[in-house]
N, C-alpha and C positions, 0 to 999 in steps of 0.2 A: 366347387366350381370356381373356377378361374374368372380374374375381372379382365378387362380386355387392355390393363396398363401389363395385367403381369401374364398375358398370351404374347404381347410383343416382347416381352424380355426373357420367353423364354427360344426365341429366335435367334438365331446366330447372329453377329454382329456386323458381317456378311448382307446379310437378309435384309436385318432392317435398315440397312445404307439404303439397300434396294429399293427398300419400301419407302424410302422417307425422297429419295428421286422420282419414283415414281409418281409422288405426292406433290412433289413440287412442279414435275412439267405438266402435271394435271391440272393446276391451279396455274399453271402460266398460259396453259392454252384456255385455260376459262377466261381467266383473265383479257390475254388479247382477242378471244368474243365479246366481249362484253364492250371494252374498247372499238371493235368494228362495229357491235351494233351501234353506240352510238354515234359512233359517224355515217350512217346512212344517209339521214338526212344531211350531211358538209357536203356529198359527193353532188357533183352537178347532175339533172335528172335528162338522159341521154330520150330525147326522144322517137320513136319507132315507127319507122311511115310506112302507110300498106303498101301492097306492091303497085307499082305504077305512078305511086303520088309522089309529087316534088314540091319541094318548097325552097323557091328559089332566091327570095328575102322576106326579112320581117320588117315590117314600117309600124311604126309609131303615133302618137296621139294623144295626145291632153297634157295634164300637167309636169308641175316637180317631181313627182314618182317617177315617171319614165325619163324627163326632159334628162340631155347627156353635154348640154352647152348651149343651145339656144340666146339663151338671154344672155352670155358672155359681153356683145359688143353693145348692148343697151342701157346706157349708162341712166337710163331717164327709170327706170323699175331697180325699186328694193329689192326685186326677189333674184338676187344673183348668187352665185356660190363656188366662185371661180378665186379661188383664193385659199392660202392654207385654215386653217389644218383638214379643209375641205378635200381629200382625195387623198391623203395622206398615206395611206393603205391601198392606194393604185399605181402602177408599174411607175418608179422613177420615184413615186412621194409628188405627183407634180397635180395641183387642183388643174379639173379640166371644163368645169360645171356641172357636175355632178352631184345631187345634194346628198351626199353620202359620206362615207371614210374612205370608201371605194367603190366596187360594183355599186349600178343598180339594175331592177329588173331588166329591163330594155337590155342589158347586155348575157344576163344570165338566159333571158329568153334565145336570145340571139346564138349564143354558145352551147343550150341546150338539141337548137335544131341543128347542129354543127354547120352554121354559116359562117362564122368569126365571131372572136372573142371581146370585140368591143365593138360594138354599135353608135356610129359616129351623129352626130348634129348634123342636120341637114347644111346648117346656116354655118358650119366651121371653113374658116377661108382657108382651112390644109385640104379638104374636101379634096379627092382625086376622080375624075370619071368611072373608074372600075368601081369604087368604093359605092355609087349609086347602085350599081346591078346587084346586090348582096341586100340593100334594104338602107334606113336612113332614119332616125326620130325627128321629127317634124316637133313635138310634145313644149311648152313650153311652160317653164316653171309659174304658177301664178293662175291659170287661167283655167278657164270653167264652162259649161255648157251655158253658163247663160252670160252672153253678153257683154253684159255688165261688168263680171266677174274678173274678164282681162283688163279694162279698162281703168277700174281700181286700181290692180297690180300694173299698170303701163308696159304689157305684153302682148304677144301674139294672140287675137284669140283664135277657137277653133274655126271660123269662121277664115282667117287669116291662114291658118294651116290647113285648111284645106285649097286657098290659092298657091300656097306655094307646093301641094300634092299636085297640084295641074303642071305648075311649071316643072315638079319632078322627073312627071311623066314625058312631057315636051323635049326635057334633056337624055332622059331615056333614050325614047326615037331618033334624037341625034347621035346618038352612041350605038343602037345596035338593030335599029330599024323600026318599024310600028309591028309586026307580024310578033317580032321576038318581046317588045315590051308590052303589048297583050297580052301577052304568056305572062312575065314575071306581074303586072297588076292581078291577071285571074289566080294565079295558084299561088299568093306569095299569102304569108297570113299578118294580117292587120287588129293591131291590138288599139284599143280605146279604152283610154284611163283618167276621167274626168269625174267632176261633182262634188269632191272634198271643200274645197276651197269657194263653191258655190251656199254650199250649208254652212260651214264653219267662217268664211269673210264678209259673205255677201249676204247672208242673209241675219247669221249669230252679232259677230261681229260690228257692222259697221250699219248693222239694222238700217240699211236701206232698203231694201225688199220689205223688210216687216210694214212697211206703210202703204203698199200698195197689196199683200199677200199674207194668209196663216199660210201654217206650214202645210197642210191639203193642198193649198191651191198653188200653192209657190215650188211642191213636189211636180205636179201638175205640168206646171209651165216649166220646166227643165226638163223632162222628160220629154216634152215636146219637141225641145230643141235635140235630145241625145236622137230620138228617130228619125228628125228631118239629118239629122248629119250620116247617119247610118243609110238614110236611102241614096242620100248624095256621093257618098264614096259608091254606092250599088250603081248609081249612075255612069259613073267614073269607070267601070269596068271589076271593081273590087267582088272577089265572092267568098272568102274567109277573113270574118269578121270576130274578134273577141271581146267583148264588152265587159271590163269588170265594176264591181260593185264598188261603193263606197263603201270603207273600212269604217271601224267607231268610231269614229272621228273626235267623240266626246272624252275618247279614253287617250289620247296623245297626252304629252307633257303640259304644251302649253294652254292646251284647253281646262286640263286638271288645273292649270294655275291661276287660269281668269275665273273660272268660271266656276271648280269641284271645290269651293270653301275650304274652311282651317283644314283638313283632311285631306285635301285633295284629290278627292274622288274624280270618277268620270261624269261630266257633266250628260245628266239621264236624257235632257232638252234633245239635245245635239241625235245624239245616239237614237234618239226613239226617230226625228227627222229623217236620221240615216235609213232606218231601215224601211219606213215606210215609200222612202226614195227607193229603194234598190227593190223592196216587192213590188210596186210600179213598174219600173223597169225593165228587172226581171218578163214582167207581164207583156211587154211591149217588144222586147226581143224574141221572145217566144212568137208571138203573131208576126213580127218579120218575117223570120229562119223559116214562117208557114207561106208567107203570101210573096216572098222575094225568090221566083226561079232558080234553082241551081244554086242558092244560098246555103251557106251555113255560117249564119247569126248564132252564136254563144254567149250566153251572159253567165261571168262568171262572178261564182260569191268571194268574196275575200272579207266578209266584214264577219264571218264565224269560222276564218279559217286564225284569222286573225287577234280576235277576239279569245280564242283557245292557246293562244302564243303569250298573251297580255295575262290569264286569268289562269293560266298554270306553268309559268316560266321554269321551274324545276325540270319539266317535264323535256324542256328541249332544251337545257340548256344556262338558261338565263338568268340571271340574279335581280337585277333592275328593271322594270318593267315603267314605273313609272316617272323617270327622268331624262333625260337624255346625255350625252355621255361628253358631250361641249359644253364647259365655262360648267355652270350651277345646276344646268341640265332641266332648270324652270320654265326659260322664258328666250334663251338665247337658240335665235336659227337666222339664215344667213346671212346679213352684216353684222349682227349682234356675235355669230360666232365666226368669230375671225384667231389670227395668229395672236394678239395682243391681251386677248381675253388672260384675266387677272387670273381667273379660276383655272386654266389651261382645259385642257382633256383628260378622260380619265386613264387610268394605268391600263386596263386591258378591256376595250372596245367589242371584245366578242360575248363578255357578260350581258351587255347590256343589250334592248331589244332596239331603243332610239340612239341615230347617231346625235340629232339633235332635240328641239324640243319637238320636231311634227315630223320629222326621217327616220326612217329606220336606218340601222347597220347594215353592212354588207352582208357581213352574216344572217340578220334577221331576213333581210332582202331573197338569201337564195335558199331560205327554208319554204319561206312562203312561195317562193317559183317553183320548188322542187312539188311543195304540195299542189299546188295549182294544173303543173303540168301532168303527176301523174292520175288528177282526175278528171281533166276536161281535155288534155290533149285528142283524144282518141275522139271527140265532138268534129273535130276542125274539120274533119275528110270524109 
């Protein structure tokens, strides 16, 4: 019996060129599968509206996640990030306020429902008339459902950004009538991304709340406020609403650094807060989306889509999970990370999951949107 080295040698020389070609584009075409699969998730996730539905802009809401420039011309709030190496990785290399390297959600959303590719700041003085009928982030880095929260951060609060959604609307009807800006408030979809910075500043942090509230009741009282805003844009005319969850807030960088000791774990405080927050929530959007007519209230989870990005980074990708990818990647986020920083940036930004010590990368940014949209988009309509 023949072994299978000496069934190939007794093959013409012919043959096994043949076969050793053969072998080769068979392993090139595996090869560039494997390569495609894993860029599935790079690809931006294109999404598919039933027949007759229009989504004519996407507007914005809450914090530094979404904000795209806001806080730019307020020199009185830390929480700015209009400066390098802040944006570095966005067309031109030119920081815009974006707390990113590049993209963030707000724009990924935005270019997913193919309205355009960057989703401008309401508050940017390039700001064009047309550029309002497309949609607008209002979101301002710093600030929180509760109150308090922006006043800390000396920012917009939502409170604040929803005056300037009135005046939105008001320059709308100047531009295209009231008949036509009905239309784009009812069918455009409306994302809300708050309560990080309420749990992790406002309450962790700078333990002001802790004297007046546990975390039951201080959950309690933020969630009060994320409804009465949710009914208040319903008032406004708003009827696609997406409300995401707070992320583990305890698992960022610089949480890991105050708070996860020698090891720098995820502080468990933070995270257990988070999520008792977002089942509340949760619970509360649910009974809107039932009792707000012709609603669709969404509340989406991001703190176990997220959490699964953090707790198996191989898996998508990532090498670093727990630093971030500015200066020491500890403790520095926005004036901490600036162009001067001694530590620079890292070599290659798309390893990593945080651009800073509390942002994610762009990259991390449009896995998470990719996943997001392909399981709640299909809610919105």
């Amino acid at each position: 019996m023949h072994s299978d080295a000496g069934g190939l040698g007794m093959l013409s020389p012919k043959l096994v060129r043949l076969q050793r070609q053969s072998s080769y584009v068979i392993f090139v075409i595996f090869f560039c599968n494997i390569i495609s699969m894993n860029n599935v998730t790079e690809a931006a996730t294109t999404v598919k509206l039933p027949e007759n539905v229009t989504v004519p802009a996407i507007i914005i809401f809450g914090d530094s996640i979404v904000d795209t420039g806001n806080n730019n011309e307020n020199f009185k709030t830390f929480a700015r990030s209009n400066f390098l190496p802040y944006g570095k990785d966005l067309k031109g290399g030119m920081p815009t306020g974006r707390y990113s390297n590049g993209k963030v959600p707000s724009d990924f959303l935005a270019e997913s429902f193919g309205i355009k590719e960057l989703l401008p700041a309401y508050l940017d003085p390039t700001l064009q008339p047309n550029d309002l009928l497309t949609g607008v982030v209002l979101a301002a880095g710093g600030a929180g459902y509760d109150p308090l929260t922006a006043k800390l951060a000396a920012v917009a609060s939502l409170s604040d950004q929803l005056k300037q959604f009135k005046e939105y609307i008001e320059k709308l009807k100047g531009i295209v009538g009231e008949e036509k800006t009905n239309f784009i408030i009812k069918n455009s979809v409306i994302f809300v991304v708050a309560g990080s910075n309420d749990i992790s500043n406002t309450y962790f942090l700078s333990g002001v709340r802790k004297l007046e509230y546990d975390v039951p009741s201080y959950t309690d009282f933020i969630v009060k406020y994320a409804s009465d805003f949710i009914k208040d844009l319903y008032g406004l005319g708003v009827r696609r609403i997406a409300v995401l969850s707070i992320p583990p807030i305890g698992c960022v960088p610089s949480q890991r650094t105050v708070k996860g000791g020698i090891g720098r774990d995820c502080d468990e405080a933070q995270n257990q807060a988070s999520q008792l927050f977002n089942s509340k929530l949760s619970a509360e959007m649910d009974r809107l989306n039932k009792n707000l007519p012709n609603s669709r209230v969404v509340y989406i989870d991001m703190y176990n889509v997220i959490l699964d990005l953090i707790t198996n980074p191989a898996k998508h990708g990532f090498e670093v999970v727990n630093k971030g990818c500015c200066g020491t990647g500890l403790i520095e986020v926005t004036k901490l990370c600036n162009q001067l920083q001694p530590a620079g940036v890292c070599t290659d930004d798309s390893k990593y999951f945080f651009w800073d010590s509390y942002h994610p990368t762009e990259r991390a940014y449009k896995i998470v949107v990719n996943q997001m949209l392909d399981k709640y988009a299909s809610r919105f309509f």
